[in-house]
C-alpha positions in Angstrom: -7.1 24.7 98.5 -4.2 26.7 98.0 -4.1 30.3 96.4 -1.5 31.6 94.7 -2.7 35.1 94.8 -3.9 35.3 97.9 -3.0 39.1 99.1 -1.5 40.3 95.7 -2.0 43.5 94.6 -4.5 43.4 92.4 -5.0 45.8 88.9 -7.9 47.1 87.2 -7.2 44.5 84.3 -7.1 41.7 86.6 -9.8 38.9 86.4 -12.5 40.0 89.1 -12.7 38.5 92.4 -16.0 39.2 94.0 -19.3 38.9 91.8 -22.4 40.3 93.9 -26.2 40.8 92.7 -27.3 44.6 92.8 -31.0 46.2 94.1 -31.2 49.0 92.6 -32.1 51.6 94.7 -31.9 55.1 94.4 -30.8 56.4 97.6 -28.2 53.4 98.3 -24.4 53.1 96.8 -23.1 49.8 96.0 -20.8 48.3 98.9 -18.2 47.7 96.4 -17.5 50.1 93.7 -17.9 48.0 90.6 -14.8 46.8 88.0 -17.7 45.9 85.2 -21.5 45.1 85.6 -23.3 42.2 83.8 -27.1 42.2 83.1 -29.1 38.8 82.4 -32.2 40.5 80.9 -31.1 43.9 78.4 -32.4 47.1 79.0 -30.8 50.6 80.7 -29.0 50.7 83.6 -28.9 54.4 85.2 -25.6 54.9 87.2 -22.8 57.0 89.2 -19.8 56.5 88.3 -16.7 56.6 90.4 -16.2 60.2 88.7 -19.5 60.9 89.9 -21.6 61.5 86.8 -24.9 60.2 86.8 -26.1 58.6 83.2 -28.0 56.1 81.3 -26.8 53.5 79.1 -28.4 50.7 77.0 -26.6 47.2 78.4 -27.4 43.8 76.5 -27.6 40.6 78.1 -24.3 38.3 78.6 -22.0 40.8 77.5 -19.5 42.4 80.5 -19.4 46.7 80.8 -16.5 47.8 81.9 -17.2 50.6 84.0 -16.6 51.6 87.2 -20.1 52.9 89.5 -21.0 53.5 92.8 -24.2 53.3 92.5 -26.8 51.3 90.3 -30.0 53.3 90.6 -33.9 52.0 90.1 -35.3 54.8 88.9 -34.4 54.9 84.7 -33.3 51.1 84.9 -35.0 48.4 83.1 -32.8 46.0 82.8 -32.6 42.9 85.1 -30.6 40.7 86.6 -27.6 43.0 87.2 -24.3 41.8 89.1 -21.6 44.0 89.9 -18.1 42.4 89.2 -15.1 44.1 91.2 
């Protein structure tokens, strides 16, 4: 299969190009720093962030959050399900 794209420069707006399941763990960073996470059960999600402030937020199920962690953490997080999208 041919791709197009193959070593272009890729934006922040761009579609992702690596989808990968997180553990939460509260000692362990991602390996990728995320572009969005995506949840399959709702709940909170405590996280870093590539600015490197640590907060809570309430993520529903299906829907795509745009925000760039570190770190997913599994102390505070009750969702389930989470992937990381970069």
């Amino acid at each position: 299969m041919i791709d197009k794209f193959y070593k272009k420069y890729t934006n922040i707006s761009d579609p992702v190009t690596l989808i990968e399941t997180v553990d939460p763990s509260d000692t362990e960073d991602l390996d990728s720093v995320s572009r969005a996470i995506s949840v399959t059960g709702s709940g909170t999600v405590k996280v870093t962030t590539v600015g490197e402030t640590v907060g809570i937020i309430y993520v529903a199920a299906g829907a795509v959050y745009p925000i760039r962690v570190s770190r997913i953490w599994n102390s505070d997080t009750t969702a389930t399900g989470i992937v990381s999208l970069s």
